[in-house]
C-alpha positions as CSV (number, residue, x, y, z in Angstrom):
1,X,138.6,181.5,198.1
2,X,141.9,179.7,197.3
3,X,143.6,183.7,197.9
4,X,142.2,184.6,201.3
5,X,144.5,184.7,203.9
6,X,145.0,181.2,206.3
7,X,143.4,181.9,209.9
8,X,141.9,180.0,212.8
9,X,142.1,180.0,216.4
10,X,143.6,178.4,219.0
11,X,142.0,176.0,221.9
12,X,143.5,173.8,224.3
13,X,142.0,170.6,224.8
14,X,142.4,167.5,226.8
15,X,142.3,164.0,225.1
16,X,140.8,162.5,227.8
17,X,137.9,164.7,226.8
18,X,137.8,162.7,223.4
19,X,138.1,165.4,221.1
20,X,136.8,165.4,218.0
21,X,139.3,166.7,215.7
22,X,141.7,165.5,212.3
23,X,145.0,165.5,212.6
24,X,147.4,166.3,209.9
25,X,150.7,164.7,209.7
26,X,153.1,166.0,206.6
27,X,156.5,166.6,205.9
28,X,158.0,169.6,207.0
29,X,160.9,170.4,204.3
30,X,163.6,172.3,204.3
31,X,162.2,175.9,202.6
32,X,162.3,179.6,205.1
33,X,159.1,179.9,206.8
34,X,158.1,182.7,204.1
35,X,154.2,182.1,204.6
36,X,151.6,184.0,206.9
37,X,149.0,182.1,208.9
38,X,146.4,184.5,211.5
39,X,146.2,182.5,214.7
40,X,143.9,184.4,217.2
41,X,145.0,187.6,215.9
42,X,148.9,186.6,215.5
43,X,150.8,186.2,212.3
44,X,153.2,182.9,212.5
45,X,155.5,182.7,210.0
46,X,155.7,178.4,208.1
47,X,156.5,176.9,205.6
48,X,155.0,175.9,202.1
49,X,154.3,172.7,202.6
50,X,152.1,173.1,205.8
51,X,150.6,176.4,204.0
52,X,149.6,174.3,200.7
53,X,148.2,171.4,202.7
54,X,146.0,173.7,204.9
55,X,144.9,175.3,202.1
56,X,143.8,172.2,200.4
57,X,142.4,171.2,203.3
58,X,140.4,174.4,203.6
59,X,139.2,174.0,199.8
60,X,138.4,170.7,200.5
61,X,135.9,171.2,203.3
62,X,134.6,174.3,201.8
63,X,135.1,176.9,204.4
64,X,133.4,174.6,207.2
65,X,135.3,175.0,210.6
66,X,137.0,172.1,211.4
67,X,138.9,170.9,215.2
68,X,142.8,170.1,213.2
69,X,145.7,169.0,215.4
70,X,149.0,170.4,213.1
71,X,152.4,169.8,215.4
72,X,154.2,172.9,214.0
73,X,151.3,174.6,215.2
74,X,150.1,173.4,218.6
75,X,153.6,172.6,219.5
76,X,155.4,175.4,220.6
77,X,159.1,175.5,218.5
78,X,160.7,177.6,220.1
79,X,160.2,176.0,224.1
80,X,162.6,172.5,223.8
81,X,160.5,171.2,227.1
82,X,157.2,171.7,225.6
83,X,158.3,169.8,222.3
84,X,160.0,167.1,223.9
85,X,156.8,166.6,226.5
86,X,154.9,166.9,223.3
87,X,156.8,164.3,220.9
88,X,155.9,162.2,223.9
89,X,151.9,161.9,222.9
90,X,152.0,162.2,219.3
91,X,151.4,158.7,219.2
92,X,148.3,159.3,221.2
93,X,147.2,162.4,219.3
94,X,147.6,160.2,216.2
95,X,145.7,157.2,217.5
96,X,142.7,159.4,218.9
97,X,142.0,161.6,216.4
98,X,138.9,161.5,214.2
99,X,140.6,161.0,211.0
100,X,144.3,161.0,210.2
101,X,145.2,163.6,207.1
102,X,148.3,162.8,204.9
103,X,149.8,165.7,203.0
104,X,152.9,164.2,200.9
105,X,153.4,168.0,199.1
């Protein structure tokens, strides 16, 4: 339901595999990261806008599990190098993914 807590899990994955997986592109805002999601058994604090569009995006495929690239989420924040080596293929993760979800809020 709508109220149940946001989780999924983790898995790293090569693009040269071809994936198949949605990627979700939205706009971060500027709120405190006051909302819970379970990754593999972790709480990581974000923000509303990324909690509202995954859980419209949950309500939306009804519970069915679903491959999603999110960058606050695969990207680790908090390591600059990562980011930055990341920022370098999100044109590719864009361009490669099954289907392209836009969350304007």
């Amino acid at each position: 339901s709508w109220k149940d807590p946001l989780q999924c899990d983790m898995e790293v994955v090569s693009l040269a595999d071809n994936p198949d997986f949605f990627a979700l592109s939205y706009v971060w805002g500027k709120d405190p990261e006051d909302y819970e999601i379970l990754i593999g058994g972790h709480i990581l604090q974000t923000r509303p806008n990324l909690y509202t569009a995954l859980r419209r995006i949950r309500a939306h495929t009804k519970g069915a599990t679903r491959a999603l690239w999110v960058d606050a989420l695969c990207i680790d924040q908090a390591n600059t190098r990562e980011r930055n080596h990341q920022v370098d293929f999100m044109a590719d993760i864009y361009s490669n993914c099954s289907q392209c979800l836009v969350w304007l809020g």
